[in-house]
N, C-alpha and C positions, 0 to 999 in steps of 0.2 A: 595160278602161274604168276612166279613175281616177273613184271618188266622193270624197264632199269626207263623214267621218266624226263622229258626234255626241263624241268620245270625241279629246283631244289627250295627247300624252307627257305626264307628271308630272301627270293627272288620279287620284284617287285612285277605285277602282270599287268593285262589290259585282258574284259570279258568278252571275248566277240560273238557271243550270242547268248539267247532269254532275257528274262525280264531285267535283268543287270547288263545289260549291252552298252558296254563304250567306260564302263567304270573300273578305274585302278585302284589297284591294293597289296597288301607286302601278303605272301606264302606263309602261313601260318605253322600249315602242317600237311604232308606229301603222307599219300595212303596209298604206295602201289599197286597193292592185291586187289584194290576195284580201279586202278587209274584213276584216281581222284585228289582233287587238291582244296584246303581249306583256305579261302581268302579274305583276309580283313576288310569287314563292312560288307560281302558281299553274300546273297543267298540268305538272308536273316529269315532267320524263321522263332517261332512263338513255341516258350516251354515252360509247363505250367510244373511249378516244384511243391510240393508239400512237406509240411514242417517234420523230420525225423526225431528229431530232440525234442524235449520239455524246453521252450524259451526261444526254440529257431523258429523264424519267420520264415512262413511260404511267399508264395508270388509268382510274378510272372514275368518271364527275363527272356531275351533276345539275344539268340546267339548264329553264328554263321555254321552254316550247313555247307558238307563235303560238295564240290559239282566237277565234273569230269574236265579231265587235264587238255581235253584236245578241244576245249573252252575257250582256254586262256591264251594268252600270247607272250610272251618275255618283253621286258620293255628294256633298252638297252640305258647303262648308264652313261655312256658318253653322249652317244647322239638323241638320247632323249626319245626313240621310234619304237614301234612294237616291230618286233624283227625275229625273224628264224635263227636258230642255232643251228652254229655246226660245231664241228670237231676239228682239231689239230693237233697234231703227234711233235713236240715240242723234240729239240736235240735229246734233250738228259732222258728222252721216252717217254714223258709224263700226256696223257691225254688232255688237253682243254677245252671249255667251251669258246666260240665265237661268236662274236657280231657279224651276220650274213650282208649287213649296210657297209660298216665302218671297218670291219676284221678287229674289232677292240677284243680283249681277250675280256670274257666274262670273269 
């Protein structure tokens, strides 16, 4: 079931809970079919690669791991706070998001 996510790529968040609690990072990439979001620096986990080609080097490289959307929190860019979004129905009908602090339009 696709849901439609409070959280879009290149939104900046804050982790409010596991081992990554209290640290910020930009949306990398929005997975809605498990509600999950990929965030920079955050959930690093350990991938051990082996060499395909004659000449590539394997190794072992650190990359961020998916963790669920209802994790994270939206930090707002005006007032600088982790804040709820809402919604507002602009004149021309266009939906946006809001700042639940500031009413800043995301």
């Amino acid at each position: 079931m696709n849901r439609k996510l409070h959280i879009k790529k290149g939104d900046t968040v804050v982790v409010l809970s596991g081992k990554d609690k209290n640290k910020k990072g930009k949306v990398l990439n929005v997975i809605p079919k498990k509600e999950s979001v990929i965030v920079e620096g955050v959930s690093m986990a350990t991938k051990h690669i082996k060499p395909r080609r004659q000449g590539e080097v394997g190794g072992i490289i650190h990359q961020e791991v998916a963790i669920k959307a209802s994790k994270v929190m939206h930090i707002c860019g005006k007032c600088g706070k982790p804040t709820r979004i809402g919604r507002q129905v602009l004149e021309s009908g266009e939906i946006v998001r809001v700042c639940k602090h500031c009413a800043e339009i995301i």
